[in-house]
Structure formats: C-alpha cells, structure tokens
PyMOL commands that place a pseudoatom at each C-alpha (Angstrom):
pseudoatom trace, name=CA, resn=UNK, resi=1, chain=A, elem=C, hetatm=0, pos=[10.270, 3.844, 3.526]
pseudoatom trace, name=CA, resn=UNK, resi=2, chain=A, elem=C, hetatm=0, pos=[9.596, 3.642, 7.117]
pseudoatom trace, name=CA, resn=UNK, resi=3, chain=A, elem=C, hetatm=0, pos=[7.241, 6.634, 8.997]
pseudoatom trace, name=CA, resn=UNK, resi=4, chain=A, elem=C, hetatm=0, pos=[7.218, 7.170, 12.473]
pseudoatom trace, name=CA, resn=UNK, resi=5, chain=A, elem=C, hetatm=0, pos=[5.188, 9.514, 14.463]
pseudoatom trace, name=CA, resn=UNK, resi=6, chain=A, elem=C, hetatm=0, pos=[5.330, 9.786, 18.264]
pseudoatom trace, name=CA, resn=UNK, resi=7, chain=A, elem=C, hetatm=0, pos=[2.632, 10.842, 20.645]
pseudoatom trace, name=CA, resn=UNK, resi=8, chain=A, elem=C, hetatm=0, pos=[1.921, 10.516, 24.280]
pseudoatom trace, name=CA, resn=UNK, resi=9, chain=A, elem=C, hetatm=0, pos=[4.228, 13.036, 25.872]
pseudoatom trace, name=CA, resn=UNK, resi=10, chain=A, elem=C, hetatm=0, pos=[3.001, 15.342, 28.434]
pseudoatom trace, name=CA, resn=UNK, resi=11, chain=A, elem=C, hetatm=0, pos=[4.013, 16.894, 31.616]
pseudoatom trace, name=CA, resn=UNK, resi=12, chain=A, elem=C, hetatm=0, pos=[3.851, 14.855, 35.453]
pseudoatom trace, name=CA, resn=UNK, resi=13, chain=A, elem=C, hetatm=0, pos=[4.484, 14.805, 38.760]
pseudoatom trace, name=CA, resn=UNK, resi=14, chain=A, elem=C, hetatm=0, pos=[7.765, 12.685, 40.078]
pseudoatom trace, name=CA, resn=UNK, resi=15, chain=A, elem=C, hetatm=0, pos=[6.024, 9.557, 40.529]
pseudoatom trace, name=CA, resn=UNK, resi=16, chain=A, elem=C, hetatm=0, pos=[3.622, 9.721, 37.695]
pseudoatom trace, name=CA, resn=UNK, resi=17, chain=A, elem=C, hetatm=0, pos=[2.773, 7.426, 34.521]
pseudoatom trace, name=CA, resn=UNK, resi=18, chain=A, elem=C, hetatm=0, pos=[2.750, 8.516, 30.694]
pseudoatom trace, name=CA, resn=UNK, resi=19, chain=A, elem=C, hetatm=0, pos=[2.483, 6.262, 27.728]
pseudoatom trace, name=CA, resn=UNK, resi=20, chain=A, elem=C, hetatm=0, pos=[3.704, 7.280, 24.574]
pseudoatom trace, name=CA, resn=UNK, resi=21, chain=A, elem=C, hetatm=0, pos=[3.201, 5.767, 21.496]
pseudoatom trace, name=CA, resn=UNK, resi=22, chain=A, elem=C, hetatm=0, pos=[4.635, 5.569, 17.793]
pseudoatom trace, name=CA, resn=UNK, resi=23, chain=A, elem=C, hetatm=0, pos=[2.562, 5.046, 14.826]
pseudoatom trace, name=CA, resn=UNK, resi=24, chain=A, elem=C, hetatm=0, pos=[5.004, 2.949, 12.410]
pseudoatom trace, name=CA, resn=UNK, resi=25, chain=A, elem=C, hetatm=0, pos=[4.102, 2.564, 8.610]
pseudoatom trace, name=CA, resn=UNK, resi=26, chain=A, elem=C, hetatm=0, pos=[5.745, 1.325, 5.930]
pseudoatom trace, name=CA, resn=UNK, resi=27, chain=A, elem=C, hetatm=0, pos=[7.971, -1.501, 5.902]
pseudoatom trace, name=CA, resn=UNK, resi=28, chain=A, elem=C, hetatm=0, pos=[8.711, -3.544, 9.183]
pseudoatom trace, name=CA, resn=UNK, resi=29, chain=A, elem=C, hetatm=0, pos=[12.123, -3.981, 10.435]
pseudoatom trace, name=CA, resn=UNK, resi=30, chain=A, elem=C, hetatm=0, pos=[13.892, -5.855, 13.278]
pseudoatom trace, name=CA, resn=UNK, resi=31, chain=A, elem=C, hetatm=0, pos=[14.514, -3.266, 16.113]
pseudoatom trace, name=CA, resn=UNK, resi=32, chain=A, elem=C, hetatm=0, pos=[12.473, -0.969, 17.434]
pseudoatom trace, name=CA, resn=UNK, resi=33, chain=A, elem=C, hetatm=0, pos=[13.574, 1.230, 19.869]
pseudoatom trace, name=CA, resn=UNK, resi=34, chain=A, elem=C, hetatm=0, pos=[12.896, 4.297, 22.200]
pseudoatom trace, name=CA, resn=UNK, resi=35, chain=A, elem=C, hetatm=0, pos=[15.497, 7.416, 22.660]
pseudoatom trace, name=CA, resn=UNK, resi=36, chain=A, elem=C, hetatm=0, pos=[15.628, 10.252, 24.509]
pseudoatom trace, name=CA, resn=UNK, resi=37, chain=A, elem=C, hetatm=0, pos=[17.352, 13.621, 24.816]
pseudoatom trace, name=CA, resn=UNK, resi=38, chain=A, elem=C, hetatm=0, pos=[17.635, 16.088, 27.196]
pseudoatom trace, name=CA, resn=UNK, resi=39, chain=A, elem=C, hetatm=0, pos=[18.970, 19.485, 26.302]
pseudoatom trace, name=CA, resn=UNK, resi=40, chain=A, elem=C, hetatm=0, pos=[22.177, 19.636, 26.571]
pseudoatom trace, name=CA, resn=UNK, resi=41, chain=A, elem=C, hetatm=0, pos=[23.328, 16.209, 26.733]
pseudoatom trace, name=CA, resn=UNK, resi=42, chain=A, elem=C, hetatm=0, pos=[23.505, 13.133, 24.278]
pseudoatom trace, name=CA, resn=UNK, resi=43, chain=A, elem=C, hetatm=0, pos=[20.780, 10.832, 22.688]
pseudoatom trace, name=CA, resn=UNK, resi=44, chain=A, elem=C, hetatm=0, pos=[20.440, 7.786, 24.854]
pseudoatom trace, name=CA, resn=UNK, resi=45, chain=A, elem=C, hetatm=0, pos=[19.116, 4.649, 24.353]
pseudoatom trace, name=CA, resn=UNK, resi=46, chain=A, elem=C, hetatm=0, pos=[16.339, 3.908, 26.604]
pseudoatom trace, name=CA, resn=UNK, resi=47, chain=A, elem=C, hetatm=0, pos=[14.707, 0.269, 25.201]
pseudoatom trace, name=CA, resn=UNK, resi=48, chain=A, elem=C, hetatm=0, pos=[14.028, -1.682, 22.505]
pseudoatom trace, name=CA, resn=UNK, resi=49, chain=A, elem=C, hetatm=0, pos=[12.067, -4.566, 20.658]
pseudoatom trace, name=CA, resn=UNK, resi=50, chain=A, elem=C, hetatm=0, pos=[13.546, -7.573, 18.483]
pseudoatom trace, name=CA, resn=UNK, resi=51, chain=A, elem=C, hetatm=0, pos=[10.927, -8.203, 16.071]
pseudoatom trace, name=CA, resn=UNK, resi=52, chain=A, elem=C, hetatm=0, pos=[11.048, -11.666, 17.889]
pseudoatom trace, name=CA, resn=UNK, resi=53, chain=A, elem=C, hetatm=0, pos=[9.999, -10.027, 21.219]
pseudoatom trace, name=CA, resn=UNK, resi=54, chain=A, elem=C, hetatm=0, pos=[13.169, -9.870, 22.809]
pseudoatom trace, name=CA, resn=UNK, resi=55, chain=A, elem=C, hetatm=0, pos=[13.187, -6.920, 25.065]
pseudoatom trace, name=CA, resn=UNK, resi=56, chain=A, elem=C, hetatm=0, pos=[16.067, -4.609, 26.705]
pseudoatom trace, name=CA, resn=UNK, resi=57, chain=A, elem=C, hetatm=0, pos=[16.317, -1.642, 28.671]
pseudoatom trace, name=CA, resn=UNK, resi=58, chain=A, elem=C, hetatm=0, pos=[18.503, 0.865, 29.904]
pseudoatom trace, name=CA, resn=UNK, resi=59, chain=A, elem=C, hetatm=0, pos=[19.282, 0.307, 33.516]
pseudoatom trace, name=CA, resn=UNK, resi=60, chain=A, elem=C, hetatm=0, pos=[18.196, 4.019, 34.170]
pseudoatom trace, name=CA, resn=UNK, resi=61, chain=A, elem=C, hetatm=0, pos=[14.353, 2.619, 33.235]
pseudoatom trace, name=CA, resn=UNK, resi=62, chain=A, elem=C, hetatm=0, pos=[15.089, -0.750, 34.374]
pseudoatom trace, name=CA, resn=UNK, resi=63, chain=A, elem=C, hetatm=0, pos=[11.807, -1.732, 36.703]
pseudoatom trace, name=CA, resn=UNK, resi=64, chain=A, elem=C, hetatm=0, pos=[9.584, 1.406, 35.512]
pseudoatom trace, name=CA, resn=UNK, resi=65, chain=A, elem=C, hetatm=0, pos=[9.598, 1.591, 31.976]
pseudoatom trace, name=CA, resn=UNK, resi=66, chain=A, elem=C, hetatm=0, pos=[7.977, -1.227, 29.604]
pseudoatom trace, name=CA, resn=UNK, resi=67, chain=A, elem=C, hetatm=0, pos=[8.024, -1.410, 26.093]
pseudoatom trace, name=CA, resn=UNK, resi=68, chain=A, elem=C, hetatm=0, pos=[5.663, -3.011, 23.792]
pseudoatom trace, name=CA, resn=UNK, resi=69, chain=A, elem=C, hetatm=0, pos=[3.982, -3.418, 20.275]
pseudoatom trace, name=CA, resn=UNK, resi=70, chain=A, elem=C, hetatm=0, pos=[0.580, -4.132, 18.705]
pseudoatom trace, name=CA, resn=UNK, resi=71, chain=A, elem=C, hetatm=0, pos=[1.355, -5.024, 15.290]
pseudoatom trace, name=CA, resn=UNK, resi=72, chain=A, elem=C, hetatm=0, pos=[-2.254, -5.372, 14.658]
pseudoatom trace, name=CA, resn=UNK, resi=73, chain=A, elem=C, hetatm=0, pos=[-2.292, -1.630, 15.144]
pseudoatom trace, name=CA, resn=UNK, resi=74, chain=A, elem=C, hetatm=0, pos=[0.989, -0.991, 13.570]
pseudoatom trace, name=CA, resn=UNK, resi=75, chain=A, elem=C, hetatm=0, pos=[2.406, 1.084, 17.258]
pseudoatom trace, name=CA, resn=UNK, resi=76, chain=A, elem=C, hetatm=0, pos=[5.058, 0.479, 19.358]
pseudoatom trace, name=CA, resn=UNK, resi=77, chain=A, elem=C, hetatm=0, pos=[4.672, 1.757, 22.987]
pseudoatom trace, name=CA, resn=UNK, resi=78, chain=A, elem=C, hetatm=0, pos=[6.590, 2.908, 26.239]
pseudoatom trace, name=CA, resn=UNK, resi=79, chain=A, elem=C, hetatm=0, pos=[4.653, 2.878, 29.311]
pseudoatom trace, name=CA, resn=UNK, resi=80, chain=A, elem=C, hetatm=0, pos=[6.557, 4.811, 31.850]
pseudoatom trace, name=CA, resn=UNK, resi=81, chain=A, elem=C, hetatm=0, pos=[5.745, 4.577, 35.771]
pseudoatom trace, name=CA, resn=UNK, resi=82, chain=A, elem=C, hetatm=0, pos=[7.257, 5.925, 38.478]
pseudoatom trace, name=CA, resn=UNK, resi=83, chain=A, elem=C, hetatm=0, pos=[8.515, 9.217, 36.343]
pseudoatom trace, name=CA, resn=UNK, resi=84, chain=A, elem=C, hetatm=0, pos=[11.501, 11.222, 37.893]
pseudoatom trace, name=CA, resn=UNK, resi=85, chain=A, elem=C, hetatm=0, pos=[12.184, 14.521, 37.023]
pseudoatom trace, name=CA, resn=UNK, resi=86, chain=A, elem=C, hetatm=0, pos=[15.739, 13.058, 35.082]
pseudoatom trace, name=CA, resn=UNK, resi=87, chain=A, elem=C, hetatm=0, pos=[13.312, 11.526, 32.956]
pseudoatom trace, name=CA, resn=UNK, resi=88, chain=A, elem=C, hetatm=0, pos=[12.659, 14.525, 31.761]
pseudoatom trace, name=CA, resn=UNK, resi=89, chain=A, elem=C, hetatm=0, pos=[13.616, 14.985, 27.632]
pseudoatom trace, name=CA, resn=UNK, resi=90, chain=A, elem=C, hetatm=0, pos=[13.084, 14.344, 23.915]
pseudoatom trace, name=CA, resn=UNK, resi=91, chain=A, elem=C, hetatm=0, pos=[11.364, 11.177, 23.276]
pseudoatom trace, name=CA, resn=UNK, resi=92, chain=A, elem=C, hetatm=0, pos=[11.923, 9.663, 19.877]
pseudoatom trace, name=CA, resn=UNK, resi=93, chain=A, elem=C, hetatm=0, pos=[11.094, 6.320, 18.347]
pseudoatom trace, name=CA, resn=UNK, resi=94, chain=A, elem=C, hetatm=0, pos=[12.971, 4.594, 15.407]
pseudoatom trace, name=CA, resn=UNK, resi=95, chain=A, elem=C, hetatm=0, pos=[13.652, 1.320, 13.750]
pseudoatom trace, name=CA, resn=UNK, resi=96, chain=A, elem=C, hetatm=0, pos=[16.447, -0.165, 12.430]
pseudoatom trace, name=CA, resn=UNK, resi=97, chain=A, elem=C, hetatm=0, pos=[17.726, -3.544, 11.007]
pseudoatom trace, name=CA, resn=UNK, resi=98, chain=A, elem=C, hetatm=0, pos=[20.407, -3.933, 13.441]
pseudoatom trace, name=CA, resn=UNK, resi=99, chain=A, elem=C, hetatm=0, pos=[23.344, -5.761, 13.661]
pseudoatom trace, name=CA, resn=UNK, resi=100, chain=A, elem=C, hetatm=0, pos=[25.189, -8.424, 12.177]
pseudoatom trace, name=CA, resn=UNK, resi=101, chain=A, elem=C, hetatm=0, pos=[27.505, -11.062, 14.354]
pseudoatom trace, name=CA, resn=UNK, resi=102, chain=A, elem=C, hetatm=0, pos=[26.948, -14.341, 13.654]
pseudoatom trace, name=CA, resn=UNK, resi=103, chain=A, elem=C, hetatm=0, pos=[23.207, -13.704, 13.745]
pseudoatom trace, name=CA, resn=UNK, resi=104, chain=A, elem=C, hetatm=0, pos=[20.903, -10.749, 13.805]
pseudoatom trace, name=CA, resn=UNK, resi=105, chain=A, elem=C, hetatm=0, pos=[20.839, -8.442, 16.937]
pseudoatom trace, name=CA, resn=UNK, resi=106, chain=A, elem=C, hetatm=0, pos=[19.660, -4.937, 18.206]
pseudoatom trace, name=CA, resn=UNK, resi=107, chain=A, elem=C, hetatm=0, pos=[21.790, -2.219, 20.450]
pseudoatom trace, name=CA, resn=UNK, resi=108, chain=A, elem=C, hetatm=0, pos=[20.907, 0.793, 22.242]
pseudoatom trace, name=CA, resn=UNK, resi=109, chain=A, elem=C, hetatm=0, pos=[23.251, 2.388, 20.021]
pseudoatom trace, name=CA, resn=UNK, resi=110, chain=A, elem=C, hetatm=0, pos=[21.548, 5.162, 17.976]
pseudoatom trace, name=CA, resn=UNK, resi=111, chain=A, elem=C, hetatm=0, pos=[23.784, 4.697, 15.093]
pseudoatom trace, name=CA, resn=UNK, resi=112, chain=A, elem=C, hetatm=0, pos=[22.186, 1.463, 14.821]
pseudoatom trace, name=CA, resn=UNK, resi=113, chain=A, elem=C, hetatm=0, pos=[18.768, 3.158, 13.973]
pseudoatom trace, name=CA, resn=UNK, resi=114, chain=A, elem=C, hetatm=0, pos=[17.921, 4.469, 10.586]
pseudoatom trace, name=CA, resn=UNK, resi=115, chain=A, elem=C, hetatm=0, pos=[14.184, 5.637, 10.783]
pseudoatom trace, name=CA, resn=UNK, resi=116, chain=A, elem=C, hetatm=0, pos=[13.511, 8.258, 13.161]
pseudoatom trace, name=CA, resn=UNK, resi=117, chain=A, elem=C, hetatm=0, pos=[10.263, 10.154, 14.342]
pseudoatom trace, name=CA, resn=UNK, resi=118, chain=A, elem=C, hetatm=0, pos=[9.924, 13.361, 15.240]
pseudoatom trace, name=CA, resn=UNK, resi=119, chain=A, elem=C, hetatm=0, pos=[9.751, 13.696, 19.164]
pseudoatom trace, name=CA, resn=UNK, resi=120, chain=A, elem=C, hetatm=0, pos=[7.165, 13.589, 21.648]
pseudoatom trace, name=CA, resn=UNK, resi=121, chain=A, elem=C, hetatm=0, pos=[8.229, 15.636, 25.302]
pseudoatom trace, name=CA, resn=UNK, resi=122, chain=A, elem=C, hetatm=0, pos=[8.329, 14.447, 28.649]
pseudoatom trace, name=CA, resn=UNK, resi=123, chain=A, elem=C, hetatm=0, pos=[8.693, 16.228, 31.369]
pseudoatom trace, name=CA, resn=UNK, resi=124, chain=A, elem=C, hetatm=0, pos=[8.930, 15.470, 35.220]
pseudoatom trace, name=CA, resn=UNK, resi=125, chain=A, elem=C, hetatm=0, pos=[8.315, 17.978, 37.973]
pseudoatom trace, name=CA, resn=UNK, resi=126, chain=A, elem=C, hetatm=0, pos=[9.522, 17.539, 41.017]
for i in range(1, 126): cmd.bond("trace and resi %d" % i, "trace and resi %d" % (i + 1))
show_as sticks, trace
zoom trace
C-alpha cells in the first residue's frame, strides 16, 4: 500500500516561491503527480512524473512550476515560482500506474490516480 503525506504549503505574496513536498512509502508506481483544488471548483491536474522522468505540466504552471523526485529520499516535489493568487488551493500528491495504449503512459486525469495524500494549502495574496 502506497502512503503519501504532503508538506510545504504556506501562504505568499503574488510573485513568491513555495516548495512542497510528498513523502511516498510503500510500493513505487509509474506516475506521480500533483493536484490541486480550489473551493468551489474541480480537482485539476497540475504535473506529473513517469517513473522514467518524463515530465508534463498543465499549461496554467507551464514556465513556473517544476516537478521533481529524489528517490534516494523517497519525495516527490513541486517547486512553484512566480505564485499568483489563482494558484491559490488544495495541493495533493498521488501515484498511480497509469494507462495502458500500446505502452504505459500517465494523464493529468485524476481518475488515473489511485493513492492520494492528504493536502497541503497554498495560498496567494495579491
């Protein structure tokens, strides 16, 4: 069983840096991946890892956010620069296997991700 615990979160100033981090344990899997909600609106998919390396990212984050992982330290990060106060929301990390077409591949779909953490919040002041 996977276990994921975020931490990190904090409140900025637009224009600001945070970097929040998940402490994974358990068994690995192929995508790892950072969500976010805001209140009132719907889980998005904000990045994610292949257990490859292969990287993607929302457009919204394009340019400010990066994600990465130590597996030496078992923690997947997103360091976020440039904040903006739409930025603002739920973070949560989670792993998944993915998909299946041909060969192996992650989404930014949530339904995609089976292992979920518990939140850490961001928010953005303007």
């Amino acid at each position: 069983q996977v276990q994921l615990v975020e931490s990190g979160g904090g409140s900025v100033q637009a224009g600001g840096s945070l970097r929040l981090s998940c402490a994974t344990s358990g068994d690995s899997t192929y995508c790892m991946g950072w969500f976010r909600q805001a209140p009132g609106k719907e889980r998005e998919g904000v990045a994610y890892i292949r257990s490859d390396g292969r990287i993607s990212y929302a457009d919204s984050v394009k340019g400010r956010f990066t994600i990465s992982q130590d597996n030496s330290k078992n923690t997947l990060y997103l360091q976020m620069n440039t904040l903006k106060p739409e930025d603002s929301a739920m973070y949560y990390c989670a792993s998944g296997p993915g998909r299946v077409f041909v060969t192996r591949y992650c989404t930014l779909d949530e339904n995609d991700y089976r292992n979920w953490g518990q939140g850490t919040q961001v928010t953005v002041s303007s």
